[in-house]
Backbone as CSV, one residue per row, in Angstrom:
resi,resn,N_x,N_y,N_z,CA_x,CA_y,CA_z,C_x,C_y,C_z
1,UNK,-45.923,127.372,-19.720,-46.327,126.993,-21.068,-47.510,127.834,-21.523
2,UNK,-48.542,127.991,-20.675,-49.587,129.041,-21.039,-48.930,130.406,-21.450
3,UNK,-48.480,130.451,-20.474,-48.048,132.014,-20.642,-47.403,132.262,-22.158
4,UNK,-46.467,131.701,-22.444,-45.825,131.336,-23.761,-46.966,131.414,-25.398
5,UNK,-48.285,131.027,-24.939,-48.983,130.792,-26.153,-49.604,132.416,-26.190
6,UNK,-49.681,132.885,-27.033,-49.925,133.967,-28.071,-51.869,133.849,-27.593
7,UNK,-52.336,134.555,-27.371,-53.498,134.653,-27.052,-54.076,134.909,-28.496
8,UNK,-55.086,134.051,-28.824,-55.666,134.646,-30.699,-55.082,133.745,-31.208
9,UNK,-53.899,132.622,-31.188,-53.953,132.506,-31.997,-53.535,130.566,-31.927
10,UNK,-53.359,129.700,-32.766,-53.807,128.546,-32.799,-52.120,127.610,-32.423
11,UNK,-51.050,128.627,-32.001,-50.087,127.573,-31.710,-50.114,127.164,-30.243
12,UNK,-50.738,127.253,-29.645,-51.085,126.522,-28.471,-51.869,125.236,-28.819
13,UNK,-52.746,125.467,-29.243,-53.970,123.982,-29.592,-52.683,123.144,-30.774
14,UNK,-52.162,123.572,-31.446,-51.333,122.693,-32.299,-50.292,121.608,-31.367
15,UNK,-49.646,122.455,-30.331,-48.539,121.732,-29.932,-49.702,120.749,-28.816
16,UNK,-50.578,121.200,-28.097,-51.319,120.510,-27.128,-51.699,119.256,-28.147
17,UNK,-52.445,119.390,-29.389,-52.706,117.785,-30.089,-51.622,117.626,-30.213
18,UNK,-50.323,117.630,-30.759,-49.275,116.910,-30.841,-48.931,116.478,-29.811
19,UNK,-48.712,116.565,-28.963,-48.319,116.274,-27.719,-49.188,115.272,-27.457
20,UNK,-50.571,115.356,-27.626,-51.166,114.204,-26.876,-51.393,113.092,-27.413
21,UNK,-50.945,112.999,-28.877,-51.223,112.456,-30.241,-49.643,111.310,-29.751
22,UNK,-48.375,112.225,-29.319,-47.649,111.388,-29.299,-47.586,110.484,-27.993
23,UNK,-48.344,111.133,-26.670,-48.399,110.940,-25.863,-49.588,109.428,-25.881
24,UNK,-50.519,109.132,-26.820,-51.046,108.446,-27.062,-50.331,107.251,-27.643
25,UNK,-49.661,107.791,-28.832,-48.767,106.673,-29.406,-47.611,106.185,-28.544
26,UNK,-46.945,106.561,-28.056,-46.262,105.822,-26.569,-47.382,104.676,-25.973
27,UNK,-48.063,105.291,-25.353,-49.290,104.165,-24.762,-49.417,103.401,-25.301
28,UNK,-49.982,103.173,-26.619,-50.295,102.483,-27.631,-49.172,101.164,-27.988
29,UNK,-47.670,101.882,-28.069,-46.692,101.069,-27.997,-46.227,100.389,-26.653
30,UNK,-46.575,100.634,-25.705,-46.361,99.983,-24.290,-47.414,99.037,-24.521
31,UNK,-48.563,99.200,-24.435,-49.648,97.875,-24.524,-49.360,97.070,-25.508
32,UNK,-48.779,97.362,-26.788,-49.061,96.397,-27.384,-47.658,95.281,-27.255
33,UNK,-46.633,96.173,-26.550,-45.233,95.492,-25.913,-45.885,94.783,-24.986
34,UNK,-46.671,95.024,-24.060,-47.076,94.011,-23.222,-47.753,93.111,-23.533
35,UNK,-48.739,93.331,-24.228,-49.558,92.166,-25.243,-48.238,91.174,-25.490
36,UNK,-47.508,91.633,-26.443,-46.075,90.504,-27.040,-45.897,89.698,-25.888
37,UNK,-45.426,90.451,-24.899,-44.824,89.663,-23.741,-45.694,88.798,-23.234
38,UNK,-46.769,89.053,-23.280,-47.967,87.826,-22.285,-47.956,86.849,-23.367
39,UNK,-48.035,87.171,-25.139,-48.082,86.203,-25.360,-46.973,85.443,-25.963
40,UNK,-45.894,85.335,-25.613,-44.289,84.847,-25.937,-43.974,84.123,-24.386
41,UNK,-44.954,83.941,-23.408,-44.958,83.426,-22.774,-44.980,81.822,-22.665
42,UNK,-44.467,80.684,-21.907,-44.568,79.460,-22.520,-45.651,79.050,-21.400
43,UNK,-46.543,78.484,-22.268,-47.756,78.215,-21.055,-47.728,76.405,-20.994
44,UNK,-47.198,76.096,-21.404,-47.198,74.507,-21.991,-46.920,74.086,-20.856
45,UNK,-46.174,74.067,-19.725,-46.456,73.735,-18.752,-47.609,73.508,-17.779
46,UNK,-48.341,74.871,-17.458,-48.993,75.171,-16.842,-50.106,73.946,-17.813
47,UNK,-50.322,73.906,-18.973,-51.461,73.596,-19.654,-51.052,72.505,-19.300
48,UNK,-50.191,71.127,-19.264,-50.077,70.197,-19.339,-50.526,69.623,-18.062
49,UNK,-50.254,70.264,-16.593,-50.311,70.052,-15.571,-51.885,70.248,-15.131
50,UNK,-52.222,71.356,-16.076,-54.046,71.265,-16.041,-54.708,70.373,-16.079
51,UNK,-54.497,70.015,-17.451,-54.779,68.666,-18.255,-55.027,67.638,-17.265
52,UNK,-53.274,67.202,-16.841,-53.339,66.150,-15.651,-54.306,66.568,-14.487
53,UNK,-54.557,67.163,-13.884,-55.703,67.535,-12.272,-56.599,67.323,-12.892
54,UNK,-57.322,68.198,-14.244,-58.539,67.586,-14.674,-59.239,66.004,-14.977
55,UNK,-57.759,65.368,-15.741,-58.084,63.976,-15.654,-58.435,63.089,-14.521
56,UNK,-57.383,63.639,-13.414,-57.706,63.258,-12.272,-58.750,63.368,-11.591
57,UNK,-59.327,64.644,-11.888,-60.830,65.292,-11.604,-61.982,64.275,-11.631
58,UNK,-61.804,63.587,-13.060,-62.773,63.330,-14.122,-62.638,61.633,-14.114
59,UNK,-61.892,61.123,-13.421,-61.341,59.450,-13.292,-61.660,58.919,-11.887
60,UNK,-61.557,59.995,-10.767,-61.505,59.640,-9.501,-62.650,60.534,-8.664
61,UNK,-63.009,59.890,-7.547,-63.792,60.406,-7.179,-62.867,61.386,-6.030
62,UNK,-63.653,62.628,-5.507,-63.385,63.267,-4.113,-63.131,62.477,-3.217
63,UNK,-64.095,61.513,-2.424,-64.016,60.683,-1.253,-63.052,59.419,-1.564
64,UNK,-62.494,59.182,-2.417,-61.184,58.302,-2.711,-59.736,59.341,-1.935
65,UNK,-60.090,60.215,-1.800,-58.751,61.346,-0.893,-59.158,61.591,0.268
66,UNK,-57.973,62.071,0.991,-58.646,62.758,2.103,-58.995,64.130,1.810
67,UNK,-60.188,65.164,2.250,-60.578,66.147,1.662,-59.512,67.090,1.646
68,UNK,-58.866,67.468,2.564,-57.683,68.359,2.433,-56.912,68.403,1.032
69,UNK,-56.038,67.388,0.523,-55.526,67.130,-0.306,-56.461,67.268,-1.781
70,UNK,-57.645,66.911,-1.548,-58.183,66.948,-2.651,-58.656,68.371,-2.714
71,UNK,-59.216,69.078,-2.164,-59.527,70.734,-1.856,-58.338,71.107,-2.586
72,UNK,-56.783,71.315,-2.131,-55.304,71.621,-2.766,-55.126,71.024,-4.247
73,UNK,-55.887,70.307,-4.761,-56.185,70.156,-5.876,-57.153,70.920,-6.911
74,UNK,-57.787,71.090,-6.346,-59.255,71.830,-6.620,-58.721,73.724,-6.909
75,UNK,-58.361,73.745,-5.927,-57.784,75.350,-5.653,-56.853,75.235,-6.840
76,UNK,-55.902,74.317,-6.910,-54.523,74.258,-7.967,-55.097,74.649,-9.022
77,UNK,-56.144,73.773,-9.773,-56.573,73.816,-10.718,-57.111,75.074,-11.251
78,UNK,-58.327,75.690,-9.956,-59.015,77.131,-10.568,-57.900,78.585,-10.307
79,UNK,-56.508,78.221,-10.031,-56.009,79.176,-9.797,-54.827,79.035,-11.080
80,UNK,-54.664,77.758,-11.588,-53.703,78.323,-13.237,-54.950,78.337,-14.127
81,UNK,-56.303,78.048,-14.509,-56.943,78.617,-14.996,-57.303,79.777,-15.211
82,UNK,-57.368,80.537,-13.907,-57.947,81.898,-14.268,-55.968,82.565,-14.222
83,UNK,-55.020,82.062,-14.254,-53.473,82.632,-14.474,-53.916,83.258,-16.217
84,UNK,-54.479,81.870,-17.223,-54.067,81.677,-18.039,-54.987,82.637,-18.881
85,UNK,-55.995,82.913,-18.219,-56.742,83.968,-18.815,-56.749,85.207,-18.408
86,UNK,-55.806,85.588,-17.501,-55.405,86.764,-16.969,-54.126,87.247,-18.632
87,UNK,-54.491,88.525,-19.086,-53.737,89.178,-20.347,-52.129,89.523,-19.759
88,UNK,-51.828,89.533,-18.712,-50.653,90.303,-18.420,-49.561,89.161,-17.503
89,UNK,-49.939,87.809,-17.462,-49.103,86.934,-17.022,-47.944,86.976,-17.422
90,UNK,-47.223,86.648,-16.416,-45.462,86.181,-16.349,-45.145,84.934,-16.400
91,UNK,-43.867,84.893,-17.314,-43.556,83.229,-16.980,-43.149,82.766,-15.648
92,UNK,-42.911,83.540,-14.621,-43.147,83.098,-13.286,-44.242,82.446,-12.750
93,UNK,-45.210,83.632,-13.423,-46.652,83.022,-12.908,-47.010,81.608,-13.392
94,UNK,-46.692,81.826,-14.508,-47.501,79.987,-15.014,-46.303,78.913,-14.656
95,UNK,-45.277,79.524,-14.123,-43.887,78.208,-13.774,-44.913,78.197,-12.121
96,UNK,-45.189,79.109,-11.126,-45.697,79.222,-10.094,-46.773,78.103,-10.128
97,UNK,-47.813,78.453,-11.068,-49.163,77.572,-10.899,-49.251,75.829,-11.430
98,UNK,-48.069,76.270,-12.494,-47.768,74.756,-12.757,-46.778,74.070,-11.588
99,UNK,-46.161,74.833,-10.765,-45.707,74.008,-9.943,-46.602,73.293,-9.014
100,UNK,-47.653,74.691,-8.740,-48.566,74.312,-7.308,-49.535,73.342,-7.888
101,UNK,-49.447,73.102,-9.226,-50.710,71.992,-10.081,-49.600,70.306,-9.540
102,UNK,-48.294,70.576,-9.859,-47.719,69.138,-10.021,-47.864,68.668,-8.426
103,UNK,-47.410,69.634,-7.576,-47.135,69.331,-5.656,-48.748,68.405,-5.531
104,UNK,-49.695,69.222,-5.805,-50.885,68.887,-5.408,-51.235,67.640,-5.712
105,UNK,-50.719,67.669,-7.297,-51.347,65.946,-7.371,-50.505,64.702,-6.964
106,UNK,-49.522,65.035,-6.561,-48.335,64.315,-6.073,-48.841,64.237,-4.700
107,UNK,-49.410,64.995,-3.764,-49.930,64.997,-2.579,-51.355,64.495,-2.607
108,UNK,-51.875,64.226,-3.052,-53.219,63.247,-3.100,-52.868,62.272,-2.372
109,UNK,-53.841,62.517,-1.238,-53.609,61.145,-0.172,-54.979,60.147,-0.021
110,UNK,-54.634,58.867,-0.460,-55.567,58.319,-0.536,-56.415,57.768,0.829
111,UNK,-57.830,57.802,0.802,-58.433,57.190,2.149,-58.482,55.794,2.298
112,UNK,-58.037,54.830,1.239,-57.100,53.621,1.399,-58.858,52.735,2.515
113,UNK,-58.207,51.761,3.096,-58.875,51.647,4.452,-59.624,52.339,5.294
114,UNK,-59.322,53.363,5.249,-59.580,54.412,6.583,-61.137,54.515,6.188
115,UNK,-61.807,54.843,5.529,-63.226,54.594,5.322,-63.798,53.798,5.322
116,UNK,-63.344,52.479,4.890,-64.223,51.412,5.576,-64.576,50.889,6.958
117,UNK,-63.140,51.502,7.574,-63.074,51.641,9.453,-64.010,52.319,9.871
118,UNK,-64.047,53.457,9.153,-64.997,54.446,9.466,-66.893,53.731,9.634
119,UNK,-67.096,53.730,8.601,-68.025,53.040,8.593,-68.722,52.234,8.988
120,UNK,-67.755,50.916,9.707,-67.921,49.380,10.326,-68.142,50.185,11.711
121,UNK,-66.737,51.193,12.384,-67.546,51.636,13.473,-68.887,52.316,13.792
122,UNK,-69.053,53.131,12.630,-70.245,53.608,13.106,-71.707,53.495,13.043
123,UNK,-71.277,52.157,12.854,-72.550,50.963,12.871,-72.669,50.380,14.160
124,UNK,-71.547,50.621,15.024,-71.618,50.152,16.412,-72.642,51.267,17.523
125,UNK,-73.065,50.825,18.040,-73.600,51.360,19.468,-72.647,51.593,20.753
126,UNK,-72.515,52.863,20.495,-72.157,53.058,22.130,-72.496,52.881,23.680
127,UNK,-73.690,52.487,23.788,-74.536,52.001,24.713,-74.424,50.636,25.105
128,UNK,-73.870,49.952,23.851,-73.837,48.709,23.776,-71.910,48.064,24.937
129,UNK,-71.580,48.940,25.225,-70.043,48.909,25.507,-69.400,49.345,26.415
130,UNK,-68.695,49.103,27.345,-67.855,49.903,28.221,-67.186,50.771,27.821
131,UNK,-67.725,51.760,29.104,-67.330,53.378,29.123,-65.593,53.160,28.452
132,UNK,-64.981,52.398,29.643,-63.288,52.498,29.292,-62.818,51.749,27.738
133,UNK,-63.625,50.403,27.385,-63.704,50.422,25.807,-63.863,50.693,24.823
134,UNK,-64.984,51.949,25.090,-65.370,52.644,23.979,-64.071,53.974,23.698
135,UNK,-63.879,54.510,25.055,-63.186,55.295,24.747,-62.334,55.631,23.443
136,UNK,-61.047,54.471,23.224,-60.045,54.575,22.845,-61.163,54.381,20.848
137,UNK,-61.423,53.717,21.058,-62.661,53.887,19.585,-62.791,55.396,19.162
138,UNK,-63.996,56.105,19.995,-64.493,57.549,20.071,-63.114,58.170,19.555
139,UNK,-61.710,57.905,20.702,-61.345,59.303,20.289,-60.480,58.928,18.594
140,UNK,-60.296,57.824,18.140,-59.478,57.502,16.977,-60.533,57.904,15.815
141,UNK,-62.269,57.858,16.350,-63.220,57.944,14.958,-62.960,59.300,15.132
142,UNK,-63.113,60.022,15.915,-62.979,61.473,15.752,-61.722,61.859,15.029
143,UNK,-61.035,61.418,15.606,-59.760,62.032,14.199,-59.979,61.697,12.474
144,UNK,-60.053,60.381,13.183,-60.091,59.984,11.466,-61.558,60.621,10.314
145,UNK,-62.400,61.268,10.959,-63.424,61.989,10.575,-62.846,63.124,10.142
146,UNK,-62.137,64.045,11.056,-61.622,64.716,10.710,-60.646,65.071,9.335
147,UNK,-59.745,63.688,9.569,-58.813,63.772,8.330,-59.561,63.290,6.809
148,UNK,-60.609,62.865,6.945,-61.532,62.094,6.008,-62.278,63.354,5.109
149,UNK,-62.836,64.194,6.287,-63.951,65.287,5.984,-63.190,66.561,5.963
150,UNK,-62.195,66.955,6.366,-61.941,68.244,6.718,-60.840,68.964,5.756
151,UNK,-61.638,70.082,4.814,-60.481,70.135,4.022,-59.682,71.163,4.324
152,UNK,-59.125,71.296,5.635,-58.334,72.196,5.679,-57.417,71.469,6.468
153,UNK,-57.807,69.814,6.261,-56.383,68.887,6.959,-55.197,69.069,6.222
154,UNK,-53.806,68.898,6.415,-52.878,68.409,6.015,-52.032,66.793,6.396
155,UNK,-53.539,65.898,6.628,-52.958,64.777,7.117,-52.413,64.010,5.568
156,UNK,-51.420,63.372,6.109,-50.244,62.499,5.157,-50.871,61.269,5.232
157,UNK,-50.237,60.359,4.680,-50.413,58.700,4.226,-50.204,57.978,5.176
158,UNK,-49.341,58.262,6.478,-48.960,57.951,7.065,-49.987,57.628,8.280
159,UNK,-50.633,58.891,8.494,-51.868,59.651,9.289,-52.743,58.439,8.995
160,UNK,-53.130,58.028,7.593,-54.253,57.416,7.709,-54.158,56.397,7.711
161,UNK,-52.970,56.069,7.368,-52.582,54.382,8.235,-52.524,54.079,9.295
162,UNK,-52.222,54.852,10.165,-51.918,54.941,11.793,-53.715,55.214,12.427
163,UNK,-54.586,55.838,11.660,-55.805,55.840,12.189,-56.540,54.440,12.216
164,UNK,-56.312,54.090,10.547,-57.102,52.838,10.020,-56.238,51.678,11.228
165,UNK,-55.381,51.783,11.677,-55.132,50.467,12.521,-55.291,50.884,14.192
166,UNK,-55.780,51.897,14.540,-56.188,52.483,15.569,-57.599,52.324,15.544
167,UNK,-58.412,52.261,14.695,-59.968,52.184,14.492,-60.004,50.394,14.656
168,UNK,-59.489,49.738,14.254,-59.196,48.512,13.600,-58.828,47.677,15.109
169,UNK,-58.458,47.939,15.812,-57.680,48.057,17.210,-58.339,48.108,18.401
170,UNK,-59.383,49.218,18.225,-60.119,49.635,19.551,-61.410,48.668,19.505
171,UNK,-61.731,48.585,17.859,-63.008,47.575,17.597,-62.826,46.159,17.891
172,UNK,-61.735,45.665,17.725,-61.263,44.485,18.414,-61.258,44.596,19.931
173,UNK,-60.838,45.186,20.444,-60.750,45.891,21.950,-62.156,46.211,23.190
174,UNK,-63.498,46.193,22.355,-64.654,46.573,22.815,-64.984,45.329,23.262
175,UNK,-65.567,46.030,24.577,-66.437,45.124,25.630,-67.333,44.925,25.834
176,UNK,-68.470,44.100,25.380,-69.712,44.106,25.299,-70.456,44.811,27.269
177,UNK,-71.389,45.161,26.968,-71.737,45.547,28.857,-72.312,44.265,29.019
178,UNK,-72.552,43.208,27.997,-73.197,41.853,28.960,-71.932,40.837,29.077
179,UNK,-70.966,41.093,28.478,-70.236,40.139,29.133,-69.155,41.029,30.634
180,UNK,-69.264,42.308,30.899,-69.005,42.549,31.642,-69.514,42.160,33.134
181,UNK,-70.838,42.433,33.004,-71.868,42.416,33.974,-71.654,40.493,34.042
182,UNK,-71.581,39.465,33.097,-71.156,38.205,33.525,-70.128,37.965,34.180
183,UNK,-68.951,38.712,33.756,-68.025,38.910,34.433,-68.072,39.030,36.568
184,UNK,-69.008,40.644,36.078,-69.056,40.724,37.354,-70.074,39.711,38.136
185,UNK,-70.583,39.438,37.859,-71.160,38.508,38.669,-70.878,37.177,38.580
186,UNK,-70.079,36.636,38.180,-68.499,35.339,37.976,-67.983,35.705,39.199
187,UNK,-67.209,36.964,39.722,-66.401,37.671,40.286,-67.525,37.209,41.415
188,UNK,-68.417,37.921,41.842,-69.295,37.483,42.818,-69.879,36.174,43.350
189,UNK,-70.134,35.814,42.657,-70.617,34.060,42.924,-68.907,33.350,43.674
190,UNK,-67.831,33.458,42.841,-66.433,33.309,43.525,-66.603,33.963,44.193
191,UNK,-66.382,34.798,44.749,-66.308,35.357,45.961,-66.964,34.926,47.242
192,UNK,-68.506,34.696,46.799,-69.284,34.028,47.963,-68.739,32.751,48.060
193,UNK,-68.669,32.084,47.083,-68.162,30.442,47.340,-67.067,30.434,48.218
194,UNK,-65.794,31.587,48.139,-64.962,31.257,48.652,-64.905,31.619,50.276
195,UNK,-65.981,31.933,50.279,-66.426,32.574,51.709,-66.865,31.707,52.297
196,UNK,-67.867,30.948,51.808,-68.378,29.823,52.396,-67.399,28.162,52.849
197,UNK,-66.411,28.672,51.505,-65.193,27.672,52.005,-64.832,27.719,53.407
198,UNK,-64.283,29.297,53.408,-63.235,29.852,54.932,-64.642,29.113,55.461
C-alpha cells in the first residue's frame, strides 16, 4: 500500500482518513448494537428476586439462620447487583443470578431451637460433671457451633434438628460429680456391710 502512494502528493493521507473514518464508524455501530442488546434485556426477574433477599435482609435477622445459608444469601444478592450494573449483560446472566437469588432464599435454614440449646449448655460447667457425661454434650455443642457460626456450612434443617435433640439429650444425660462420688461411696459402705455379714 505504501509503495502504491505517489510520494508529494495527498492520495495516501485521503484514503488513510477514509479508512479510519469508516473504520471508526463500524466501531461506533458495534457499541451502540451492544448497548441495544444489554438494554432489550429482561431484568424483571433478576429485580424481583432482589427485591425479595433484600426484604428478607431488612425483616430478619442473620442469627435467625444458620450462617452458611445466610452468607449464600448475602453473596446472591451482591452478585445480581453488580450483574445489573455491569453494561454488557446477557439474559443468561440475569436468568443465572435470579436463579441463584430464588435457590438461596428457598435454602434459608432456620436456627429454630438449636440456639437456645446452645446457650442453656453453655451455661453449664464442665468441672461440674463426669468425664463420660460430659462427653457426648462437648462433642454435639461443637457441631452445632459450627453449623450456627460457620458460614461456609451447608448444614440442612434436618442437621439442626438432629443437633437441637442431641444437645437436649446429653443435658438430660449429665452427671453431677457429687452424686457420683455418693454413688461411690453407697457402693462402698454396701460393700463393707456385706462383708461384715459373710
Amino acid at each position: 500500500f505504501y509503495r502504491c502512494a505517489n510520494k508529494g502528493s495527498t492520495s495516501w493521507y485521503r484514503i488513510h482518513v477514509a479508512s479510519q473514518t469508516t473504520a471508526d464508524a463500524i466501531s461506533a455501530v458495534f457499541e451502540k448494537a451492544a448497548i441495544t442488546i444489554a438494554l432489550t434485556v429482561d431484568e424483571t426477574p433478576l429485580r424481583a428476586a432482589l427485591e425479595k433477599g433484600k426484604i428478607q435482609q431488612r425483616i430478619h435477622k442473620a442469627d435467625e439462620y444458620t450462617a452458611g445459608s445466610w452468607q449464600r444469601l448475602t453473596d446472591a444478592i451482591t452478585e445480581g447487583e453488580t450483574a445489573l450494573e455491569g453494561g454488557n449483560r446477557t439474559e443468561e446472566d440475569v436468568t443465572t443470578k435470579a436463579s441463584a437469588l430464588t435457590e438461596a432464599l428457598s435454602g434459608l435454614v432456620s436456627i429454630g431451637g438449636l440456639g437456645t440449646a446452645i446457650a442453656t449448655a453453655e451455661k453449664l460447667v464442665e468441672t461440674d460433671y463426669t468425664t463420660t457425661s460430659w462427653e457426648p454434650l462437648k462433642k454435639a455443642l461443637t457441631e452445632a457451633k459450627k453449623v450456627k457460626d460457620d458460614t461456609t456450612s451447608t448444614a440442612t434443617s434436618e442437621d439442626v434438628t438432629r443437633l437441637t435433640t442431641a444437645i437436649t439429650e446429653a443435658i438430660e444425660g449429665l452427671v453431677s460429680k457429687g452424686v457420683e462420688t455418693a454413688l461411690a461411696e453407697l457402693t462402698t459402705a454396701v460393700a463393707s456391710a456385706s462383708a461384715l455379714v459373710e
